[in-house]
C-alpha positions as CSV (number, residue, x, y, z in Angstrom):
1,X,59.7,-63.1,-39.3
2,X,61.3,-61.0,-36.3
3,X,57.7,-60.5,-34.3
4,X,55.0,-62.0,-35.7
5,X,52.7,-59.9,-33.2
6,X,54.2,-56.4,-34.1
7,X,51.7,-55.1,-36.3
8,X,54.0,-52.8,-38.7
9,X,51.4,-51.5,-41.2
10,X,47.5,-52.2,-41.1
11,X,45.4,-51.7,-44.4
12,X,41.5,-50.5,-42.6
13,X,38.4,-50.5,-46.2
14,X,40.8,-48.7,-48.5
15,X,39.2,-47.8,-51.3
16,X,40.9,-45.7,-54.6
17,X,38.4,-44.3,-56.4
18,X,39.3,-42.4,-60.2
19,X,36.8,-40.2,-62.0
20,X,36.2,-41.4,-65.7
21,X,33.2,-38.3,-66.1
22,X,30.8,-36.5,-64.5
23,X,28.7,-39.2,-63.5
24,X,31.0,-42.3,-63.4
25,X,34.3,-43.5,-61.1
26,X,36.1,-46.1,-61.6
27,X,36.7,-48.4,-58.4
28,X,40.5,-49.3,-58.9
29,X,41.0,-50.6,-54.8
30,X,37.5,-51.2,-53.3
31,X,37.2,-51.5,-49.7
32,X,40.7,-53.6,-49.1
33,X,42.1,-54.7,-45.3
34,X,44.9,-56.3,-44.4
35,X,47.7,-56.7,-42.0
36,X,51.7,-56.8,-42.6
37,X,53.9,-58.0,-39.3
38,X,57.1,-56.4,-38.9
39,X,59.7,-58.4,-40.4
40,X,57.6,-60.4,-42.6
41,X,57.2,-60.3,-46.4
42,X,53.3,-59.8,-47.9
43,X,52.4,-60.7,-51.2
44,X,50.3,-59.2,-53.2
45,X,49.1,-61.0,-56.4
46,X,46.6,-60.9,-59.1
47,X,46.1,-60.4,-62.6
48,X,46.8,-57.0,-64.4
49,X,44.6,-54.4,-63.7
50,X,43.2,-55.6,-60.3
51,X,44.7,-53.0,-58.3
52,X,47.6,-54.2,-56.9
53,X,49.6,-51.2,-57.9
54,X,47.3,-48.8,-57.0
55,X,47.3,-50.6,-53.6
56,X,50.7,-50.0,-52.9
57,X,50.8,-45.9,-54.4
58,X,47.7,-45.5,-52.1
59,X,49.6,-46.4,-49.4
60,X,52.6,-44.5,-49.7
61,X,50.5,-41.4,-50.3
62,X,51.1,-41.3,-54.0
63,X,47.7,-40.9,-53.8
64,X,44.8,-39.1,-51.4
65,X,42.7,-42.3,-50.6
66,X,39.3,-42.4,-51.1
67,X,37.9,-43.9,-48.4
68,X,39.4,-46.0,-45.3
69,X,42.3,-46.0,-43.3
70,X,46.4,-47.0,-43.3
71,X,48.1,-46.8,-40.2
72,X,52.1,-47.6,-39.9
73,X,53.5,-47.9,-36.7
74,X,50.1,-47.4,-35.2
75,X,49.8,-43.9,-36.5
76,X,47.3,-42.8,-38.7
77,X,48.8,-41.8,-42.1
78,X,45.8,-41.9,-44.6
79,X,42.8,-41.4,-44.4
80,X,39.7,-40.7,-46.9
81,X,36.3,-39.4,-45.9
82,X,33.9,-40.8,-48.7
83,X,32.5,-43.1,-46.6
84,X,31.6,-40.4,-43.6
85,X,30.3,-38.1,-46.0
86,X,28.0,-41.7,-47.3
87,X,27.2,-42.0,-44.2
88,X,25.6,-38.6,-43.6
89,X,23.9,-38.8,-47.2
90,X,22.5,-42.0,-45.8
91,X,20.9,-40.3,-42.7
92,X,19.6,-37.7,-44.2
93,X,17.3,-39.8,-47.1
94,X,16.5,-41.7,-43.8
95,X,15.1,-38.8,-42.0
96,X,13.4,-37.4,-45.1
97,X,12.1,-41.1,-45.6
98,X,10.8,-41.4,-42.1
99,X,9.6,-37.5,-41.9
100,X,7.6,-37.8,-45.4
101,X,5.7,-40.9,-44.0
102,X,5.0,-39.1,-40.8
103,X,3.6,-35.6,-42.5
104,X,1.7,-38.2,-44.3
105,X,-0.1,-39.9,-41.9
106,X,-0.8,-36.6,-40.3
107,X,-2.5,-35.5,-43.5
108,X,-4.2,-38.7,-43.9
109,X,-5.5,-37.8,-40.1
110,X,-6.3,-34.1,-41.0
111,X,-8.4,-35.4,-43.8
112,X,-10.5,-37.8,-41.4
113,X,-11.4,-34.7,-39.2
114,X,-8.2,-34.7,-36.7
115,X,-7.9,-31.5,-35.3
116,X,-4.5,-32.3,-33.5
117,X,-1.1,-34.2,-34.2
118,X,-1.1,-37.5,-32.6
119,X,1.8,-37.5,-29.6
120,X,3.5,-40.1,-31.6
121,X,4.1,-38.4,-34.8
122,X,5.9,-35.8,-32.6
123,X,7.6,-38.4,-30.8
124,X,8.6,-39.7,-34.3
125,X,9.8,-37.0,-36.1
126,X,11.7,-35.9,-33.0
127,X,13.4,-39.0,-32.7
128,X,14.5,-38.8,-36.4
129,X,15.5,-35.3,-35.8
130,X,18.1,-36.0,-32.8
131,X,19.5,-38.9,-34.6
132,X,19.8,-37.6,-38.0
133,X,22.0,-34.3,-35.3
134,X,24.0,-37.5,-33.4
135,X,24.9,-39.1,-36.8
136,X,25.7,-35.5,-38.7
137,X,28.3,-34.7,-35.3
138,X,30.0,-38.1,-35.4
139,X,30.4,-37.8,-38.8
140,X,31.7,-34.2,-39.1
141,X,34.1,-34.7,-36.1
142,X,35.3,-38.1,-37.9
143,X,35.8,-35.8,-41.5
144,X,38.1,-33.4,-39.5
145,X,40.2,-36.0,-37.7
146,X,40.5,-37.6,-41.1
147,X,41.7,-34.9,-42.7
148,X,44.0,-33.6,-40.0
149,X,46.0,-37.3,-39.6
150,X,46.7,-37.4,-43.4
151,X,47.6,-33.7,-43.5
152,X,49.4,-33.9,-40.2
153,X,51.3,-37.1,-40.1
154,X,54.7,-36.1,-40.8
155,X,54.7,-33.0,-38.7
156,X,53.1,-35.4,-35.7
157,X,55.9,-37.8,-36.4
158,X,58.4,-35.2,-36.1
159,X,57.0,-33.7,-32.9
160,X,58.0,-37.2,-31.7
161,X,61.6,-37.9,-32.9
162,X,62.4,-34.4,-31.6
163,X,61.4,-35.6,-28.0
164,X,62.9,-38.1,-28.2
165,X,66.1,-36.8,-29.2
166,X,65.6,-34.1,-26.3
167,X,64.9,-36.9,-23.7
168,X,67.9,-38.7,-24.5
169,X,70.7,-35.6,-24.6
170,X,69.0,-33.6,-21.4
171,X,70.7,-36.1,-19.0
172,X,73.9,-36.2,-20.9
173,X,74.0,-32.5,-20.9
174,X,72.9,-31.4,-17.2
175,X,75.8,-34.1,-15.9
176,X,78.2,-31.8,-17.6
177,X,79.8,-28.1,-17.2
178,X,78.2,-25.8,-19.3
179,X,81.7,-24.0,-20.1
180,X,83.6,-27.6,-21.0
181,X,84.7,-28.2,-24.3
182,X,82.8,-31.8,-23.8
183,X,79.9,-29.8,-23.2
184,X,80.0,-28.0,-26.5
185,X,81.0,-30.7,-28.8
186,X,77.9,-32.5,-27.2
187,X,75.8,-29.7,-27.8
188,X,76.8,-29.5,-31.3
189,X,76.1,-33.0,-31.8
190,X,72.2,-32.6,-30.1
191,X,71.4,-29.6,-32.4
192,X,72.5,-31.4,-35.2
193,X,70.4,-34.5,-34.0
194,X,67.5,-32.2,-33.7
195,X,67.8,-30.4,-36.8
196,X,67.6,-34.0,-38.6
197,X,64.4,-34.7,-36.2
198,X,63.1,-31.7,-37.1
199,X,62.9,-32.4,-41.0
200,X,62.3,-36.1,-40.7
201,X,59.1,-37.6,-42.2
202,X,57.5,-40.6,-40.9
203,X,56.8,-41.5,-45.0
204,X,61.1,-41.5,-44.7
205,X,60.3,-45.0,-43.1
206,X,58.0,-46.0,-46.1
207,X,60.1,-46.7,-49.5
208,X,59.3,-48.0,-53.1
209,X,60.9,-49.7,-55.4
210,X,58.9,-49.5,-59.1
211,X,58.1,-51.7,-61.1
212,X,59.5,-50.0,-64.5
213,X,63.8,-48.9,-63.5
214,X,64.4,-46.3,-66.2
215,X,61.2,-44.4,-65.9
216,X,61.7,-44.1,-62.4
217,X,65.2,-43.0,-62.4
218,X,66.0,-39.4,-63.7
219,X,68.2,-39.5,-66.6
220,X,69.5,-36.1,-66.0
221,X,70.8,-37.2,-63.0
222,X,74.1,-39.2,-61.4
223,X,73.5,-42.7,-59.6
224,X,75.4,-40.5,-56.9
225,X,72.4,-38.3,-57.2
226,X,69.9,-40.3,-57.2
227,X,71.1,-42.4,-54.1
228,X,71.5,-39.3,-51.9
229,X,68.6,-37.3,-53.1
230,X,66.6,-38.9,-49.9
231,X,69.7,-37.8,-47.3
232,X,69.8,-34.6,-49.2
233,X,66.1,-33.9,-48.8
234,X,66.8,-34.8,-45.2
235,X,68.7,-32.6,-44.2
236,X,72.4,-33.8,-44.1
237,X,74.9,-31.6,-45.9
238,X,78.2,-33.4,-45.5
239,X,79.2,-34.5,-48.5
240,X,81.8,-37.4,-47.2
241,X,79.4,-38.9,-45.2
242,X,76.7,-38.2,-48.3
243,X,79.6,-40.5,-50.6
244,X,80.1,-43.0,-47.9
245,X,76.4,-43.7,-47.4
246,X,76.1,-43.7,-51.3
247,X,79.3,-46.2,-51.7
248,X,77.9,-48.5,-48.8
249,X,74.8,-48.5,-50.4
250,X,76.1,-49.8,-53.9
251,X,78.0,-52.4,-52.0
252,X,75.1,-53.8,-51.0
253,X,73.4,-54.4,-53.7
254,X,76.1,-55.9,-56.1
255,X,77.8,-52.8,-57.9
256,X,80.7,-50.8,-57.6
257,X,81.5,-47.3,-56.3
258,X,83.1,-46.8,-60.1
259,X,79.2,-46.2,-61.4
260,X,78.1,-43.2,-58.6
261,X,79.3,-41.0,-61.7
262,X,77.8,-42.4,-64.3
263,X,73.8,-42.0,-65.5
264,X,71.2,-43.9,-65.6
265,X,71.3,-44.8,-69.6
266,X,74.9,-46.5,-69.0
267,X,73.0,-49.4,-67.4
268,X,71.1,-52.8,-68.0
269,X,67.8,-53.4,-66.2
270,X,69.2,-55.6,-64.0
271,X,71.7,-52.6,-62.6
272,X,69.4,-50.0,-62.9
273,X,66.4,-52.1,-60.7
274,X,69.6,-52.4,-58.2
275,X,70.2,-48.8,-58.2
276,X,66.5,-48.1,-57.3
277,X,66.9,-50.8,-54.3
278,X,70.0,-48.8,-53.3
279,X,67.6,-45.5,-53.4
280,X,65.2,-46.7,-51.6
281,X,67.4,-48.5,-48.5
282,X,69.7,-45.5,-47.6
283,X,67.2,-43.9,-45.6
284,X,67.0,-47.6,-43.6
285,X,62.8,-47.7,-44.3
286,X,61.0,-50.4,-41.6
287,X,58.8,-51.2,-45.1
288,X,59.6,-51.7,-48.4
289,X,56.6,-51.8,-51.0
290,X,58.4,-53.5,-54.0
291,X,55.8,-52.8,-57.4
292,X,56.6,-56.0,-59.4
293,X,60.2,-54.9,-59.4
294,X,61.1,-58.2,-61.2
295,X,58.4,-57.8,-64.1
296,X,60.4,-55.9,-66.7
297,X,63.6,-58.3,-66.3
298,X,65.3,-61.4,-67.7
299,X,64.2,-64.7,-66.0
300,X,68.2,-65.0,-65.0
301,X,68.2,-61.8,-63.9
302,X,64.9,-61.5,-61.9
303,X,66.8,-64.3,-59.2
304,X,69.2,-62.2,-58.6
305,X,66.8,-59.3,-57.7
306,X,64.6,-61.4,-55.9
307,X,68.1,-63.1,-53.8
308,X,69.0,-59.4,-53.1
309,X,65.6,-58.5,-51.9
310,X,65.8,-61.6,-49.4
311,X,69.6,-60.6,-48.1
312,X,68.8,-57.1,-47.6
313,X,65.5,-58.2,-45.7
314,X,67.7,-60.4,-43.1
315,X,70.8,-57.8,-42.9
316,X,68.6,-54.6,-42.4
317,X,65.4,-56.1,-40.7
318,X,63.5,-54.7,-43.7
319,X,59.7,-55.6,-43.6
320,X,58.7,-55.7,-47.2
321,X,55.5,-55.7,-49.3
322,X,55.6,-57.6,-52.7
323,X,53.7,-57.0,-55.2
324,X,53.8,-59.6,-58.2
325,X,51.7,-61.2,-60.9
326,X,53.7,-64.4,-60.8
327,X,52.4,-66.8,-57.9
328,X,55.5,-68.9,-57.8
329,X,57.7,-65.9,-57.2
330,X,55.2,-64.9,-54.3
331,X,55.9,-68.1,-53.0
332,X,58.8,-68.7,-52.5
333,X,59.6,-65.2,-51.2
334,X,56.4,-64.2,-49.1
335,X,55.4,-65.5,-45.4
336,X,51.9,-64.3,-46.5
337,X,49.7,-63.7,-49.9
338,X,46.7,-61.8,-50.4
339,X,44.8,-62.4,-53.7
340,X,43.0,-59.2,-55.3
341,X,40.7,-59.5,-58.1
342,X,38.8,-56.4,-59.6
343,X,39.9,-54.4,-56.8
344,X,38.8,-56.5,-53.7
345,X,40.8,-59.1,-51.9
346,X,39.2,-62.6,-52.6
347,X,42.0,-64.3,-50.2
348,X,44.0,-63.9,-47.6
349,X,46.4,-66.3,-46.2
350,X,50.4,-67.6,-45.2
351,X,52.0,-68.7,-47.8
352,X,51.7,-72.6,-47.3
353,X,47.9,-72.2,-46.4
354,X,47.1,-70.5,-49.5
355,X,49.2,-73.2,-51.4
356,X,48.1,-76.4,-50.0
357,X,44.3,-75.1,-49.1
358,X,43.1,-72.6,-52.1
359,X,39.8,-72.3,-51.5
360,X,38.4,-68.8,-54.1
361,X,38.2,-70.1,-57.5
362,X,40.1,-67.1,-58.9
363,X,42.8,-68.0,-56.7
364,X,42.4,-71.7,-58.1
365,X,42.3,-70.2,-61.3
366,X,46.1,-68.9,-60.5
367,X,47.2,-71.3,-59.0
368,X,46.3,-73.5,-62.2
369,X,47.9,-71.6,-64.3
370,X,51.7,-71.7,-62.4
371,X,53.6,-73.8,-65.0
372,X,56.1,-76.5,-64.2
373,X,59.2,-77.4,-65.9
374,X,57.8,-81.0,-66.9
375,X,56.7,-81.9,-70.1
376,X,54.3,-84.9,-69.0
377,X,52.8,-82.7,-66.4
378,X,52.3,-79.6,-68.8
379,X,50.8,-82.2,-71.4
380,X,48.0,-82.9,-69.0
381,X,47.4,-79.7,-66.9
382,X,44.4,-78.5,-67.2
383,X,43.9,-74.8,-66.7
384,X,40.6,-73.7,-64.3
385,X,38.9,-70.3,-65.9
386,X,37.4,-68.1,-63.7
387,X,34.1,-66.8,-64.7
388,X,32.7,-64.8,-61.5
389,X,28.9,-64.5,-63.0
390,X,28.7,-68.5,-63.6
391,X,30.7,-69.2,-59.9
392,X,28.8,-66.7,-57.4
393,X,25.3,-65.7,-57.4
394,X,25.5,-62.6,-55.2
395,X,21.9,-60.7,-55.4
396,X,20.7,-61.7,-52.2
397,X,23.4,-63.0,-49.9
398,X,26.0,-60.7,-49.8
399,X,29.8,-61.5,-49.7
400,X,32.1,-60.1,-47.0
401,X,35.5,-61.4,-45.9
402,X,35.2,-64.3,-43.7
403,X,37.8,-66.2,-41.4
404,X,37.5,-69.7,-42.4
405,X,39.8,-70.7,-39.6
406,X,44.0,-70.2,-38.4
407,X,43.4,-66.3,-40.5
408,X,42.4,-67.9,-43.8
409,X,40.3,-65.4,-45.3
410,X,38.1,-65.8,-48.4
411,X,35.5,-63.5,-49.9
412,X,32.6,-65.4,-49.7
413,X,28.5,-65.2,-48.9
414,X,26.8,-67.5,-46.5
415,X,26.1,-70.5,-48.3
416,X,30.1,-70.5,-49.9
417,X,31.3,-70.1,-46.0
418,X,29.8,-73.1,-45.4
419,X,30.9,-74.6,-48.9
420,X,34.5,-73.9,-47.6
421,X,34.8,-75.2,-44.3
422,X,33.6,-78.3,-45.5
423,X,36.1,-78.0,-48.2
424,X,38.5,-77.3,-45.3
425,X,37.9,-80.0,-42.7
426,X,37.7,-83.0,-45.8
């Protein structure tokens, strides 16, 4: 890892809600926060199903969040406002709660012969008046930040790169005579500089590389094509610097410039999965989120991937998020490894922590079920199934994440804290 205190992307109660009817929504991501480093690769494991995937397309804005927040660089570039609009619903059965009670006691009061309202009953139901007004302001003003950040975000992020791009020419130009030919040429170069600003998208620094290579590639298109649809989209219009960006970019992940011109069909998995790395690079991204990009490959094959992945991570400075069923894999490429399980995160931990402490039994369950190329071992492993009912009893003390020490967290109640550390310090 480059920084290990340069927060690149951080994950804030994401939740990813689907409607399945009028009355019913499945909870594919449910309430989900993490943190990924700059420079550092995150795992993200668990079986299939759990929401790993939906993780990842939720935060590349694939699709509008539900609820929570992602911020990249330290801006704000999803947001969902279910859980202000909960919040709201929840003060308002409060105030009805606490003003029914009230009008009741003043009718119970009435019947005894009161002929006025008790001071206190006022007091009361002005009191739940003003906060059910503080909580309906905070929430509204927090709906309409929401939905200006995730609406906003690229426009904001262009607003920037444009500054900046005038900061740094504004000297270079005032030292110089308007009416030299230096002057001009320099001038050229800061409009076409600000042009590119102009259209650039903080998303640009955000890429993906899915998990199935020939339905994400269009068939009706050139690897040529494909590569440079991001420069095109961009902006740039110079077709030899378009080919030389496209060429480079082959280089780099093992093919040829021979195969710019062919289509996607003419491929193996292997090559195609490569061409969708090369996509996804030649706009240089800070993140990568990689959706089990090694999942539809030969075992001989998925190395080669998975050695490309690590080289282009050193040579570019790539920060990358992968997302993988296979635990071993996560190992030996990922500095750190959060475990979902029916859309929550059970664990969260570095890589050799998770390994050599595993402390949720889902992730034991996992971790049990790596297998080894030994025959005497595999004779005698014994495989831990996960049954949450018969492992947590959850309908009084509730379970939240909890730091069980050096960042390890675990999704645990009270009593299985507790269980934990112990577990920990033995």
């Amino acid at each position: 890892m480059e920084n290990n205190d340069d927060v690149l992307l951080k994950v804030e109660n994401l939740c990813q809600y689907f409607k399945m009817g009028p009355a019913m929504e499945l909870k594919a991501v449910d309430n989900v926060s993490f943190e990924v480093h700059r420079g550092e690769v995150f795992g993200l494991v668990g079986e299939s199903g759990c929401g790993k995937t939906t993780t990842g397309r939720s935060i590349i804005k694939l699709y509008d969040v539900t609820s929570g927040n992602v911020f990249f660089e330290g801006q704000r570039i999803c947001a969902g406002t279910r859980s202000y609009r909960d919040a709201v619903r929840a003060a308002k059965a409060e105030y009805r709660a606490e003003t029914g009670e009230v009008k009741k006691l003043i009718k119970q009061d009435k019947a005894n012969g009161a002929t006025e309202v008790r001071a206190e009953y006022s007091e009361r139901l002005a009191a739940a008046e003003s906060k059910l007004h503080a909580v309906i302001t905070e929430q509204t003003a927090n709906i309409k930040s929401a939905r200006f950040d995730d609406k906003n975000c690229n426009k904001q992020y262009a607003e920037v790169q444009m500054n900046k791009v005038r900061e740094e020419y504004a000297p270079r130009l005032a030292a110089l005579d308007p009416e030299s030919a230096e002057y001009k040429e320099l001038e050229r170069e800061f409009k076409k500089e600000l042009r590119f600003a102009k259209k650039d998208r903080i998303m640009n620094k955000m890429q993906m590389i899915f998990q199935d290579p020939i339905a994400s590639l269009d068939p009706r298109m050139t690897v040529r094509d494909i590569i440079a649809e991001g420069l095109i989209i961009r902006g740039v219009r110079d077709k030899k610097y378009i080919d030389e960006q496209v060429y480079k970019m082959l280089d780099l992940v093992g093919l040829v410039p021979e195969h710019a011109n062919r289509y996607p069909h003419e491929f193996s998995g292997g090559q195609r999965q490569r061409i969708g790395i090369a996509r996804a690079i030649i706009l240089r991204p800070d993140l990568i989120i990689a959706d089990e990009p090694i999942s539809a490959l030969d075992v001989s094959i998925q190395a080669q991937v998975i050695n490309l992945l690590n080289d282009l991570r050193n040579s570019l400075g790539l920060t990358i998020m992968f997302i993988a069923h296979d635990l071993s894999v996560v190992k030996y490429f990922s500095d750190k490894i959060g475990v979902m399980y029916f859309g929550k995160m059970v664990e969260l931990a570095t890589s050799d922590e998770l390994f050599a402490h595993p402390l949720h039994p889902y992730t034991k369950s996992l971790l049990s079920a790596i297998p080894v190329p030994d025959p005497d071992y595999e004779k005698n492993r014994k495989r831990i199934v996960y049954n949450p009912i018969a492992e947590h009893d959850y309908s009084v003390d509730k379970p939240v994440m909890r730091d069980i020490g050096n960042g390890h967290l675990v999704y645990c109640n009270e009593a299985e804290f507790e269980k934990y550390k112990a577990e920990i310090t033995a």
